[in-house]
N, C-alpha and C positions, 0 to 999 in steps of 0.2 A: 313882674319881671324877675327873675332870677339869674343870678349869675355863676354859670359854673366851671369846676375847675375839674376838668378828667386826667386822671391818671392810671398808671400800669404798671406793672412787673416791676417794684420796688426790691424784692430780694432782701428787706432786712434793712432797706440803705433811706434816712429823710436826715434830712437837713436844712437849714436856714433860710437857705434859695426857696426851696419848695415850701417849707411854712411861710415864709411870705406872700406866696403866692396863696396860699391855705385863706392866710387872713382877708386879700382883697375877694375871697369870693362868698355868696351864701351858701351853697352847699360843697362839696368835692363828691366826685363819684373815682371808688378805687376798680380794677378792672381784672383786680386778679393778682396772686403773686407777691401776695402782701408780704408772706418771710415772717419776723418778729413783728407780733402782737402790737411791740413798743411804736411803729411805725403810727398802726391806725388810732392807736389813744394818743399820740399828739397830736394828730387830725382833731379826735372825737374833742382833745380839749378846746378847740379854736373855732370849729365849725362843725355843723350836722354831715354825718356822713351817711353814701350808702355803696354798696362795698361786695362782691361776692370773690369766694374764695380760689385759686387756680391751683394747676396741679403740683407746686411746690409745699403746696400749705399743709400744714401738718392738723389733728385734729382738734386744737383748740382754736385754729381759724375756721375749720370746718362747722364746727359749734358754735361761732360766734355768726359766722355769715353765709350764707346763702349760695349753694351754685349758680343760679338765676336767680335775676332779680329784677322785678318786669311791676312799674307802678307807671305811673299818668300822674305830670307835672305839668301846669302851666299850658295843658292841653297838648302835650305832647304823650305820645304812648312810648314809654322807652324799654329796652330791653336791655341789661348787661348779664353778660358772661365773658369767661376767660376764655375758655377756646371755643368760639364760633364759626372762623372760615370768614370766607369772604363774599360776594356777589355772584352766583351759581357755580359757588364751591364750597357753599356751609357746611360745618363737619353733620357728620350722619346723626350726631346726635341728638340735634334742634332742626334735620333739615325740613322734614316733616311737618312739624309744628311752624315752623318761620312761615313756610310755603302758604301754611293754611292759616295764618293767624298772627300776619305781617305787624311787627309794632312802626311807628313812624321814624325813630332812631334807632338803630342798635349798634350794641358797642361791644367790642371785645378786646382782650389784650393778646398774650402767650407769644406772637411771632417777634416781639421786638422794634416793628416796623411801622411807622406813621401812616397812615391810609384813612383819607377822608373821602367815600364816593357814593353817587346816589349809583343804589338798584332800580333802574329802572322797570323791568320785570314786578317788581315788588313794591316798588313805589316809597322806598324807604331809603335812608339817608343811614350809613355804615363809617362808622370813626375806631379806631386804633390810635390811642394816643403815643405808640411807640413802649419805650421803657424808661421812666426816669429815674430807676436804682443804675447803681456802679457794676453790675456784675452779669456778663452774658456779651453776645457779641457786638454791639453795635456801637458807635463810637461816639457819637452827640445822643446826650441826654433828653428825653422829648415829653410835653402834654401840652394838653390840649384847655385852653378858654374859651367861652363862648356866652351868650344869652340864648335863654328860651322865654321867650313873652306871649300869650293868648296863640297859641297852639305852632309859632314860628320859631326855627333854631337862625339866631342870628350871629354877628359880631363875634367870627371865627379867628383865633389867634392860635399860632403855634409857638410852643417857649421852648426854647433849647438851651440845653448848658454842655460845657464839653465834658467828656467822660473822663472823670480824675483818673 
């Protein structure tokens, strides 16, 4: 079993709330949007991360992480990107590929907005942990916890903080 911590659209912003959060989990999945470097190396010092970069990122995130980032954990087939879409509205530029080569979770960040829904079409299970940096429009801080054990996503939690 693994326990994990997803997160999004940081913009440069971690802090104390969210590394604690870092620490009760075994990995964190970042979703996009990292901002400063500084953010994912105090991840990287606390727990294993895996992380792909969004369209804020400049190119030493680009060089460090992955647009996609598509592995098999605990028997689940996951997929992250930053901009994905949503359930027969994936952006044009995975829409193709998703269609034909469904992972079992996929996860995306960019809109700001919590969204946890299965596709049923697709047979797959779609999470958006929100954004939990300070900068953009939304106004509660948001990610997402969970377990994956022998190929199930269980024990869904949503964390919120309010936006300083």
């Amino acid at each position: 079993m693994k326990k994990i911590l997803l997160l999004s659209d940081t913009h440069s912003h971690i802090d104390d709330a969210v590394l604690n959060h870092v620490k009760q989990a075994d990995e964190v999945w970042h979703a996009g949007d990292i901002g400063d470097l500084k953010v994912t190396d105090a991840i990287k010092a606390l727990k294993p991360l895996r992380a792909v970069w969004g369209n804020i990122d400049n190119d030493k995130a680009r060089a460090e992480f992955p647009e996609n980032n598509r592995f098999t954990i605990e028997g689940v087939d996951v997929w992250i990107t930053h901009i994905g879409g949503y359930p027969n509205r994936y952006n044009i530029r995975i829409r193709e590929e998703i269609k034909a080569n469904p992972p079992k979770l996929f996860i995306c960040g960019h809109s700001h907005i919590l969204k946890v829904m299965p596709d049923k079409k697709l047979g797959l299970l779609h999470m958006n942990p929100g954004a939990i940096g300070i900068h953009g429009f939304h106004n509660v801080r948001t990610m997402l916890r969970f377990t994956i054990d022998n190929g199930k996503i269980d024990n869904l939690e949503v964390i919120e903080y309010p936006r300083k």
